[in-house]
N, C-alpha and C positions, 0 to 999 in steps of 0.2 A: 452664467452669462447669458444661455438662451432665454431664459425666465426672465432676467431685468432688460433682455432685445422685445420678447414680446410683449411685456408692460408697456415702455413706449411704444410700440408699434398700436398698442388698441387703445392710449393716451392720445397716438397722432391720427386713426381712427374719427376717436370720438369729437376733437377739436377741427376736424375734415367738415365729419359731416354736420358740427356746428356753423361755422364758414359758411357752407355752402349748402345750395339743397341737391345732396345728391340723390340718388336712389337707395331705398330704403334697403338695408340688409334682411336678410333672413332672420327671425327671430331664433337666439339658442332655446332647444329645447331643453322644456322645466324638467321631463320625466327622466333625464339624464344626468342633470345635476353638475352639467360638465364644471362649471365653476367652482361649485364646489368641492369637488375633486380636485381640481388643481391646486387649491391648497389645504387638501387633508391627507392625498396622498403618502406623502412624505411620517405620518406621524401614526401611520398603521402598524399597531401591535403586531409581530409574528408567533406569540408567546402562544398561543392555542394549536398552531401547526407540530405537532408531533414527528415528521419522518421531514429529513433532509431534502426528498425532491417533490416535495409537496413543498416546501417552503421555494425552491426554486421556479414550478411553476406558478405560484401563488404570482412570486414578483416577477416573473413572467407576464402574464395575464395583467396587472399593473404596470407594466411598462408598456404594455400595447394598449391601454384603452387611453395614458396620457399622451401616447404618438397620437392617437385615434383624434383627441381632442384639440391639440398643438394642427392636425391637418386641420382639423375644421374652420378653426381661429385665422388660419393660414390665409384659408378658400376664401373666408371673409374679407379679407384685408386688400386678397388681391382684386376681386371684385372692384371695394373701392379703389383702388390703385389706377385701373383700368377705367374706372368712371371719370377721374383724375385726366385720364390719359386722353382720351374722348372730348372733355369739355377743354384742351389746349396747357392745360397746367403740367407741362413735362416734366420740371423741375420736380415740381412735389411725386410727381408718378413715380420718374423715379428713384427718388429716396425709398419712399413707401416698395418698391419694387428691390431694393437693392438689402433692405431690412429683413423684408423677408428673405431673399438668399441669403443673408446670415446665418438664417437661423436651420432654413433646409435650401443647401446648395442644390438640391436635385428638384427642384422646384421649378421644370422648365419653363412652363409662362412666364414664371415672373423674370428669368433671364430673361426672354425675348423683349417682355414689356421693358426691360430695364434697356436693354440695348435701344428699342427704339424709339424710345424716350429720350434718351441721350443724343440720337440721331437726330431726331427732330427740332431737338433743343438748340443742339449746338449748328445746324444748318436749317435754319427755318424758312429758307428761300426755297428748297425744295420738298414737292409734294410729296404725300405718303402715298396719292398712284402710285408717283416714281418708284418709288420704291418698291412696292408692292408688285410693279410691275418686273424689275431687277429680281426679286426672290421668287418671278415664275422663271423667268429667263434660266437662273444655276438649277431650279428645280428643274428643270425640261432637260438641259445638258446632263444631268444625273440621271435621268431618265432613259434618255437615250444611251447612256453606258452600262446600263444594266446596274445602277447603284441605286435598287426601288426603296428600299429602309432608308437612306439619307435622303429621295429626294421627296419619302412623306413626312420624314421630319420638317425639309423646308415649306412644305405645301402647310405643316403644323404652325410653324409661325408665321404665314400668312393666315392663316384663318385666329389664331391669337390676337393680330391685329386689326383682321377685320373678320369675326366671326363669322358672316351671314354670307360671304362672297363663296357665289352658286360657280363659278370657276375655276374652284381651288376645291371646295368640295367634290365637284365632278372629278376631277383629277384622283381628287385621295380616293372618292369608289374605284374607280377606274385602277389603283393600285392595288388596290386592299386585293380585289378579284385576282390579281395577276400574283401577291407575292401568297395567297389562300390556294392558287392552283399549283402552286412550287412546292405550299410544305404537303400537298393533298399530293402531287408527283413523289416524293421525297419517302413520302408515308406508302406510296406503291412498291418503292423498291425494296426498304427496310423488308415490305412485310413478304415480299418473294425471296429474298435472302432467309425467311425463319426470322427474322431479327424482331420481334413482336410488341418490345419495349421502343425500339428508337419507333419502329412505326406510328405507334403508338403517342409519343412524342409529337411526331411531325404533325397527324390528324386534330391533336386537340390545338395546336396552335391554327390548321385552318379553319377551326371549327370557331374558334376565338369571331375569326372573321364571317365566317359562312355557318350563322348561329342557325339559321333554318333550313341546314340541307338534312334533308330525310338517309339519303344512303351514306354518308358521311355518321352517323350518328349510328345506324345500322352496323358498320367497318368496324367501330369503334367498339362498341357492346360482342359483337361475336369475336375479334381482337383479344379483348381483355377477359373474353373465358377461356383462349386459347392459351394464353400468358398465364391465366391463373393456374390450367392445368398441366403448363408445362415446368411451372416453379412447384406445383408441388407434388408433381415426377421427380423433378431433381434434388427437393428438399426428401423425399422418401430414400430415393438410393443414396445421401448422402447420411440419412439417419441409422439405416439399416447396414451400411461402412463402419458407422462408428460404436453399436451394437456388436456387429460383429470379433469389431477391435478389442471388445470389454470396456468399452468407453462410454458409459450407461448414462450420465450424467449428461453427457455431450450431444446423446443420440435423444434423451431427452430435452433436451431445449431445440434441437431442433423439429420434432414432434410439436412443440408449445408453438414456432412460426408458421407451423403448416395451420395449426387451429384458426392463426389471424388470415390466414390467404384465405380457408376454405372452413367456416366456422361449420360444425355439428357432424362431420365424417366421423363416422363409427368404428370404419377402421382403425383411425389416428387413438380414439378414446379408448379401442383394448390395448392397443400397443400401450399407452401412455401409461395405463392402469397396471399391465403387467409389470412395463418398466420401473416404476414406483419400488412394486412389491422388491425386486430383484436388487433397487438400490439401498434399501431401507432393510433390507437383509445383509447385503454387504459390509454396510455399516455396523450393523449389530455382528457382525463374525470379528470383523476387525476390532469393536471394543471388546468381545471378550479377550481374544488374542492378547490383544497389549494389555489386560489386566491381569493375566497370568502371567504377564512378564514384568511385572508391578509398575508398568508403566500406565500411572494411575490419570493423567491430567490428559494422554495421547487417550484412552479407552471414553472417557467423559464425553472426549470431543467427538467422537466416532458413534455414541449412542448419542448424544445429543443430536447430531445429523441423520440417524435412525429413525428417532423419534418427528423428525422435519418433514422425511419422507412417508411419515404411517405407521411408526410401527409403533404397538403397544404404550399407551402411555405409562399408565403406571408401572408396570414391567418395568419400561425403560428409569422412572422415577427411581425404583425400589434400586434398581444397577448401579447409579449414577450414584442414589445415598451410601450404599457398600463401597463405591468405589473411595467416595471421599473419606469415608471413617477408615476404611484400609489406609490411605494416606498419610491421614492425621496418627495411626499405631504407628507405620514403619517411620515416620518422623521419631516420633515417639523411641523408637528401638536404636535408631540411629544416635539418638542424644545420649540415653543410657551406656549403650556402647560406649562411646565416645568418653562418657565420663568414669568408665570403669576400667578403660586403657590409661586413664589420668591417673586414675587411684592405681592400680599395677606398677606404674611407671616411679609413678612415685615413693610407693612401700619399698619398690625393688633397691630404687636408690634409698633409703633408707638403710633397708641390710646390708648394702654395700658399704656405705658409711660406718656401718655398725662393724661389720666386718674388719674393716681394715683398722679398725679401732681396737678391737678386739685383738688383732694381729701385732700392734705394735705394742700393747701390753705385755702379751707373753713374751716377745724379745727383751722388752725391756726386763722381765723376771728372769728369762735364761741368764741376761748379762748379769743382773743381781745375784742367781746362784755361783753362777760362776767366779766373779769377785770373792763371795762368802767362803769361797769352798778354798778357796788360794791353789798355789802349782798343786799337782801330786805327787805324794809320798809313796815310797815301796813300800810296804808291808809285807814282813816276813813269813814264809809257808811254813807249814809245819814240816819240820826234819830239813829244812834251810836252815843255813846259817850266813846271816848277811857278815857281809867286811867293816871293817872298822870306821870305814867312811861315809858305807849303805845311802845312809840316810843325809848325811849331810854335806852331798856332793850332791850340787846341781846337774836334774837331767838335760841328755840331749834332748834337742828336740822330736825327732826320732821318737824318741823313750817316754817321753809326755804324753804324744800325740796318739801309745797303745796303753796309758793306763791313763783311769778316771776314776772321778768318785761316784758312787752307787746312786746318789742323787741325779749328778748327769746325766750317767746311765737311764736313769727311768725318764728323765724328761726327755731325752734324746729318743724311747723306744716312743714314748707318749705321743711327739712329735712325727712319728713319724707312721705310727696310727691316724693322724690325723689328715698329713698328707695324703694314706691312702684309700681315706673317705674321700677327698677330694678328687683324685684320681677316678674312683668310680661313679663320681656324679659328674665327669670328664671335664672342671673344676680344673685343668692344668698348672695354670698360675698359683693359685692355690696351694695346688699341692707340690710345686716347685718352693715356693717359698718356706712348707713344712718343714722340708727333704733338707734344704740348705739349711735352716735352724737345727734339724737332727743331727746334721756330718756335723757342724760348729761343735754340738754339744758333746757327741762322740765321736770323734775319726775313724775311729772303727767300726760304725753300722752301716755292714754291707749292705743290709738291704735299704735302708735309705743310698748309698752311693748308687745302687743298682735301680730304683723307682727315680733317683733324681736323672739318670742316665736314659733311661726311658723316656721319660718326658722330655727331656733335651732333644732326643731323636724326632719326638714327634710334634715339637712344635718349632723347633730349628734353633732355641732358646741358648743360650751359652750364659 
């Protein structure tokens, strides 16, 4: 929007000074190029700028030199404006006057021109004396109350108006003196209080105005050695605090601000130079550290800041290579792992499965011997002699349950060998389920009754 205000402002400019013969502008200078910049600016590569605040103040420095150029154009315009104003053409003054405060509202001439343009314009029966004579009148009342900054502002746009009025200039020297002995007072006290910075302050603002006072300039120079040497007293005790905190890094950058207060101290340069070594040791102790604790990526980062501050390069290189190859094994070791607890995990349930497979077979083969073998029968001892019924009376239960057949018998003793492999590879389950197949197959093998009782005690099993 300010680009397409200023276009027409040097369009209304250019058709001004066609109109009319005003006074010639200033010619822009060619070795600058300003116009040209104004529209190339915008189409400047930053591709070549490498670090971040280099590109910042690249467009930095491009943004001040199209303010630099937008004032110039400004000064231009208002000039005509004010020629405008001069030859009775208020109207066009001010437009031209009000265009420009568009574009820079801080632009205090061209308010005033504008306001008095508008004045003129719209009351054209009275003079601009009058007037001129009414903004000494509020400037003297402000005078007299001790309000000197508002009332050379007023005394500013009487001489906006009429630049050459030797009445308005006497006035504003006449204030410049009085508000230059205020801040040159102001600059006395600071500097009795120690206060060396506000003094300092106060003096160059009178010095703004009282460009050629000798001992003001003298204040100022033996001031700002006292200042220099007292910031970098207090930057020393503040460096030599954090030094002694073990705060190395801290005590060093405050070291680096003393260099810009007081460039080439020798002192600053051992300190600096020890400090270095001590930080660039630190660092290298803490990557070893953390690489023997395989924390490999925290040690890299600790020699790489090693290496920031001084210390050994390839050293530091040769660390940094071991640390990362250690990394990429113990990755390495981890994965293996990882896939060897898969395989385990897996075989395991495999046995298992196999196992319990295994398990229901021989049940199912007890059941089959047992089916095969049918009830059992007494058989006769030698020098017995069974009853006539012996054999073909059904036993009690009882009487079944203390005789078996020989086959039984060995799968029952079999089984119960097995449980007590199981037992000692502490296998409980296992060997519970033996022990119950062995009592099934003989009721009488105590020591399976006795291993199955066991195990019941000790895993609370029933």
């Amino acid at each position: 929007m300010k680009k397409y205000l200023l276009s027409i402002l040097v369009l209304s400019v250019v058709s001004a000074a066609t109109a009319a013969p005003l006074r010639q502008p200033n010619p822009i200078r060619q070795h600058g190029k300003e116009a040209g910049m104004m529209l190339d600016l915008n189409k400047v590569s930053l591709g070549t700028l490498n670090d971040v605040e280099e590109k910042k103040q690249y467009l930095s420095t491009v943004q001040l030199e199209k303010q630099r150029i937008q004032n110039y154009m400004l000064r231009q315009v208002y000039e005509n404006a004010y020629t405008l104003y001069r030859r009775g053409d208020f109207q066009r003054a001010q437009e031209m006057a009000q265009t420009i405060l568009s574009i820079d509202p801080n632009f205090t001439k061209a308010s005033t021109l504008a306001q008095q343009a508008a004045h003129m314009g719209a009351y054209g029966t009275i003079s601009e004396d009058e007037v001129i004579e009414a903004k000494f009148q509020e400037a003297n009342r402000m005078y007299d109350s001790g309000r000197l900054v508002e009332a050379q502002d007023k005394l500013d746009e009487i001489l906006t108006i009429q630049p050459h009025n030797s009445k308005a200039m006497a006035w504003q020297n006449r204030i410049n003196r009085e508000i230059a002995q205020e801040y040159a007072r102001r600059g006395d006290v600071a500097y009795d209080k120690v206060n060396y910075q506000e003094a300092l302050d106060n003096w160059y603002n009178a010095l703004l105005i009282r460009k050629d006072d000798p001992s003001l300039v003298n204040k100022i120079a033996q001031t700002e050695n006292l200042l220099r040497k007292q910031q970098v007293k207090d930057a020393m005790e503040e460096a030599m605090a954090y030094y002694n905190q073990g705060k190395f890094v801290e005590s060093y950058a405050v070291f680096e601000r003393i260099t810009k207060i007081q460039p080439g101290d020798q002192r600053v340069q051992k300190y600096m130079y020890q400090l270095k070594g001590e930080i660039a040791d630190g660092y290298y102790t803490a990557g070893n550290k953390s690489f023997k604790q395989e924390k490999y990526d925290t040690a890299i980062s600790y020699w790489t800041n090693a290496k920031k501050w001084g210390a050994d390069g390839p050293t530091i290189d040769r660390l940094i290579k071991n640390a990362r190859n250690a990394k990429e094994n113990a990755i390495k070791r981890k994965q293996e792992a990882a896939r060897k607890a898969a395989e385990d995990a897996r075989r395991k349930a495999e046995e298992a499965a196999a196992a319990e497979e295994k398990a229901l077979e021989e049940k199912e083969d007890i059941e089959t011997i047992m089916v095969e073998n049918g009830p059992a029968t007494l058989t006769p001892v030698a020098g017995e002699t069974l009853g006539p019924d012996a054999n073909n009376t059904t036993l009690g239960i009882g009487e079944a349950a203390g005789r078996v057949s020989k086959e039984a018998s060995e799968a029952s003793h079999q089984k119960y060998i097995e449980g007590l492999d199981a037992y000692h590879q502490n296998d409980y389950q296992r060997a519970r389920d033996a022990w119950i197949v062995a009592k099934q197959l003989d009721p009488g093998n105590n020591d399976a009754a006795a291993g199955l009782k066991k195990v019941e005690e000790l895993t609370g099993l029933r």
